[in-house]
C-alpha positions, 0 to 999 in steps of 0.5 A, a space after each residue: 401413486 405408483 406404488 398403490 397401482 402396484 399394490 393394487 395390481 398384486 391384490 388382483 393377482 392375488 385375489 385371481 391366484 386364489 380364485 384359480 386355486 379355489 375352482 382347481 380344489 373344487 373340481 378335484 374334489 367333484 372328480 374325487 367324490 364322483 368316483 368315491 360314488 362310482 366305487 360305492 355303487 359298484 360295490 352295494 351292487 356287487 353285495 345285491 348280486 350276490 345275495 341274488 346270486 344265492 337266492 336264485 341258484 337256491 329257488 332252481 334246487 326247488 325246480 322240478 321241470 326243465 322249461 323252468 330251469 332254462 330260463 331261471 339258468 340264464 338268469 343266473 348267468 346274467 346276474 353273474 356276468 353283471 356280479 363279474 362287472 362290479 368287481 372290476 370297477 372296484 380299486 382293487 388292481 393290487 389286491 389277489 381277487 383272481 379266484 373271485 372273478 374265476 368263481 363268477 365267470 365259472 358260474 357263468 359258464 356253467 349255467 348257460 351251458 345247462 341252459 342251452 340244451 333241451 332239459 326236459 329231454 336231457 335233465 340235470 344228473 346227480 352230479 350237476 345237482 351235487 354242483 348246485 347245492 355246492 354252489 349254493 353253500 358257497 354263495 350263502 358264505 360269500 354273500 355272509 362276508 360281503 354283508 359284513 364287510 358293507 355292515 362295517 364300511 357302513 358302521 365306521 364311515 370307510 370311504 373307497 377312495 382311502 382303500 385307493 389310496 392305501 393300495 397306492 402307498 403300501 403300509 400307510 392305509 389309516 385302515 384295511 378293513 375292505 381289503 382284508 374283507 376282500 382278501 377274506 372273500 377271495 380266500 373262501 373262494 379260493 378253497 371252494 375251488 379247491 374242493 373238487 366241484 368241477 364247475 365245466 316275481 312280479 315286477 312285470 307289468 304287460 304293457 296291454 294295461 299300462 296305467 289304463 285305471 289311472 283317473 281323476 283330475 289334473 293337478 297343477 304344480 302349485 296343488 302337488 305342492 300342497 300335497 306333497 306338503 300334507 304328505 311329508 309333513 315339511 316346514 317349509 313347502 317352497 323348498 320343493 322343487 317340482 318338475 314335469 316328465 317331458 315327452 315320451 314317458 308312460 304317463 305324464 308325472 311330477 318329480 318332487 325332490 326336498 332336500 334338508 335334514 332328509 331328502 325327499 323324492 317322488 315321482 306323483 301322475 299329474 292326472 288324480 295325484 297318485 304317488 307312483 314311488 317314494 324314497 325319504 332319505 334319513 339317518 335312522 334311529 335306535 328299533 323301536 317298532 317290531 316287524 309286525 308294528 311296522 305293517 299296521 303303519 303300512 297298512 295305515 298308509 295305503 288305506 289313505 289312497 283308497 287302495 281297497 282289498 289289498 293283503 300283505 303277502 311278503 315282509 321282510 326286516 332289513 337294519 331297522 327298516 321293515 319292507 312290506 309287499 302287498 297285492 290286490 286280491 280279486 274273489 279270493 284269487 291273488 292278483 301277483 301283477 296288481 302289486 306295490 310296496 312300502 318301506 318302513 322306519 322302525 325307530 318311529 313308523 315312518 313311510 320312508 319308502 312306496 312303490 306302486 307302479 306295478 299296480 298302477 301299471 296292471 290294475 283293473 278289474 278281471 274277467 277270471 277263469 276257472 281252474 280246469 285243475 283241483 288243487 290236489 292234482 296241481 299239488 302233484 306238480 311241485 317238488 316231492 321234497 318240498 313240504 307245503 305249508 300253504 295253499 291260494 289261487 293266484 293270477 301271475 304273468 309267466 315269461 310270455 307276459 300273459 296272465 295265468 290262473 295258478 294253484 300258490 304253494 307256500 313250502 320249506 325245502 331245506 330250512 328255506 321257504 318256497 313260493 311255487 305256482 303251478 298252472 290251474 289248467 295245464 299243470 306245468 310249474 310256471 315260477 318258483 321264487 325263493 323267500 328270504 326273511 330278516 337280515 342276519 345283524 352283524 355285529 361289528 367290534 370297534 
C-alpha cells in the first residue's frame, strides 16, 4: 500500500517536473521567436528605407524649386533618422557597422541643414549638387547589397537569432552570410567616406472626404461570411474568424483573417461590403505570367466591384509578384487622390494583395476647374534636363492637403523615369516622385 502511495506520488512529481519543463520550453521559445520577428522587421525594414532613401535623394536631383526641395530634404532626413533606428535593433553589437551609422547620420545631418534655410533665396550650389548625385550612387550600391543579402536570407531560410548566436560563439556560426553582407555594406560605406564628398504620392486622403461615397446595405457577420467564402474561393468557410472595429474607427469594418495552407486577412466596411485591403499570404510558385498577364488579372478583379473608368497608371514587378496602381479618371483629368492598388500572383494570376482605402477615403465626383495655363507653358516649369515622354491633366493633393489641377509630365532624367506635376494655374512644381520599375533578380549561388 505504501509503497504504490509512493509510486503514485513520484508519478505526479514526475508528471509536474515534466509540465513545468514543458511551459519553460515553450515560453523560451515564444520570447525566441518574438525576437527572431523583431530582428527580421528591423532588417526588411532597414532594406525599404534604403531603397526609399535612393529613390527620394534621386527625385530632389530632378527638383527644380526651392519650396519643392525643403520638404522632400526633410523627408530624406526622416527616413534616414528611421533607416539609422533599424541598425540598432539588429544583433550586430560585434560586427564593425560604425561607417553604416555614420552614413546615415551624415545624410541626415546634411539634409536638414539644406532644408532649413530659404532655397529659393539661397539655392543649392554645384557642390552640394556634386553631393547629391554622390549620394545617390551610393544609396543604388548600398540598397544592391542589402537586396542581395534579403534575397539570400530569403532563399536559404537563415534565421537572425543563429547570426546571435554565432556573433556570441566566434567560430561556431553554421553560416556567416548576413554578417559578411553586413561587413560587404559596412566596407562600400567606409570607401564612400573615403572619397572626399564632405557631407557637412498619393496615399494622402483629406479627411473633408473620408468615405463619404461609401453605400449600400448593412451587412451581417454571418453575409461577410459568405463573401469572404465566394471571394477566396476556401473549403471550409467556419474557418473565418470575423471581427467588428470597436469605437473610434473611420468607418465601421470587419477584420477577416483564415489561416490554413494560406493565410488570409481583410478588413471589408460593413456598410455595402467593399474590401478596404487585402493580404493573402502563400508560398509562391515558379513565373508563369508576364507583367502584362497579371494586369488583365487586375483589371478583371476590380471590374467586379463595380469600379468604373479606372486606368492603370504605375506597374511594377517584384519576385514574381506583379504590383498594380490604379486611379480614377474624371473628363479625361487623372484624379491621383481616387486611387487603389492590387498585387498579383505570376505563377498562376491570384489576387494576393488590394488596397483601396485611398479611393474609398476621397472618391466622389468633382466640380473641376480649368487650366489658367496652356501645357506649354507649364512644360517651361520642369527641369531643362528632363526629357518629357508624356503629358495629362492631373488632380493631385499638395503638402497642404488641398486638391489642385496640374499639367503631369512623364520624362527620363539620367536613365531614370520622372513623374513631375506642375500647378495648371500658378506654374509652381508641385510634386515630383521618381518611378522604379522591375527588381533586379538576384541570382544566389548555393
Amino acid at each position: 500500500m505504501i509503497r504504490s502511495i509512493i509510486i503514485t506520488v513520484l508519478a505526479i512529481g514526475i508528471i509536474g517536473v515534466g509540465y513545468w519543463g514543458y511551459k519553460e520550453h515553450e515560453e523560451k521559445n515564444a520570447l525566441l521567436i518574438h525576437a527572431e520577428n523583431s530582428y527580421q522587421r528591423s532588417f526588411h525594414e532597414l532594406s525599404y528605407y534604403m531603397d526609399l532613401l535612393h529613390d527620394k535623394i534621386g527625385t530632389s536631383l530632378a527638383m527644380s524649386t526651392g519650396d519643392r526641395l525643403s520638404p522632400q530634404f526633410v523627408d530624406i532626413w526622416r527616413i534616414s533618422s528611421q533607416a539609422l533606428n533599424d541598425v540598432g535593433q539588429l544583433p550586430l553589437s560585434l560586427v564593425p557597422i560604425n561607417e553604416t551609422e555614420e552614413f546615415l547620420s551624415n545624410i541626415g545631418d546634411f539634409t536638414y541643414r539644406t532644408a532649413i534655410r530659404d532655397l529659393d533665396d539661397d539655392p543649392l550650389t554645384e557642390n552640394e549638387v556634386e553631393k547629391l548625385n554622390h549620394l545617390y550612387e551610393q544609396a543604388a550600391t548600398i540598397k544592391d547589397d542589402l537586396r542581395q543579402m534579403q534575397h539570400t536570407a530569403l532563399e536559404k531560410n537563415l534565421r537572425w537569432m543563429d547570426v546571435e548566436l554565432a556573433l556570441a560563439k566566434e567560430g561556431e556560426q553554421k553560416d556567416s552570410t548576413i554578417i559578411d553582407g553586413f561587413k560587404t555594406v559596412n566596407k562600400n560605406i567606409g570607401e564612400f567616406s573615403e572619397s572626399d564628398v564632405g557631407l557637412d504620392m498619393f496615399q494622402q486622403t483629406s479627411n473633408d472626404n473620408q468615405y463619404q461615397q461609401v453605400s449600400g446595405k448593412q451587412q451581417s457577420e454571418q453575409e461577410i461570411r459568405k463573401f469572404s467564402e465566394k471571394l477566396f474561393s476556401v473549403e471550409d468557410p467556419e474557418q473565418f474568424t470575423i471581427e467588428k472595429s470597436g469605437k473610434g474607427a473611420d468607418i465601421p469594418i470587419y477584420s477577416v483573417s483564415y489561416r490554413d495552407d494560406q493565410n488570409i486577412y481583410m478588413d471589408i466596411t460593413q456598410q455595402g461590403a467593399n474590401p478596404i485591403s487585402i493580404l493573402v499570404d502563400r508560398e509562391l510558385g515558379e513565373q508563369t505570367l508576364s507583367l502584362n498577364d497579371g494586369l488583365l488579372q487586375a483589371e478583371e478583379y476590380i471590374e467586379q466591384f463595380d469600379y468604373d473608368d479606372m486606368t492603370m497608371f504605375q506597374s511594377q514587378q517584384y519576385d514574381g509578384i506583379g504590383v498594380y496602381s490604379f486611379m480614377y479618371e474624371q473628363d479625361d483629368v487623372r484624379i491621383y487622390p481616387d486611387a487603389m492598388m492590387v498585387k498579383v500572383a505570376l505563377d498562376n494570376g491570384d489576387i494576393i494583395g488590394f488596397n483601396a482605402q485611398p479611393y474609398l477615403m476621397s472618391h466622389h465626383e468633382r466640380s473641376l476647374p480649368k487650366a489658367s495655363l496652356s501645357i506649354e507653358e507649364a512644360r517651361e516649369s520642369v527641369n531643362g534636363q528632363v526629357e518629357v515622354q508624356e503629358e495629362h491633366l492631373a488632380l493631385i493633393e499638395n503638402n497642404l492637403e488641398e486638391e489642385v489641377l496640374t499639367y503631369e509630365f512623364l520624362g527620363t532624367m539620367n536613365d531614370e523615369t520622372y513623374r513631375i506635376f506642375i500647378n495648371a494655374e500658378s506654374g509652381a512644381e508641385e510634386k515630383v516622385e521618381k518611378l522604379t520599375g522591375t527588381e533586379t533578380n538576384f541570382e544566389v549561388n548555393l
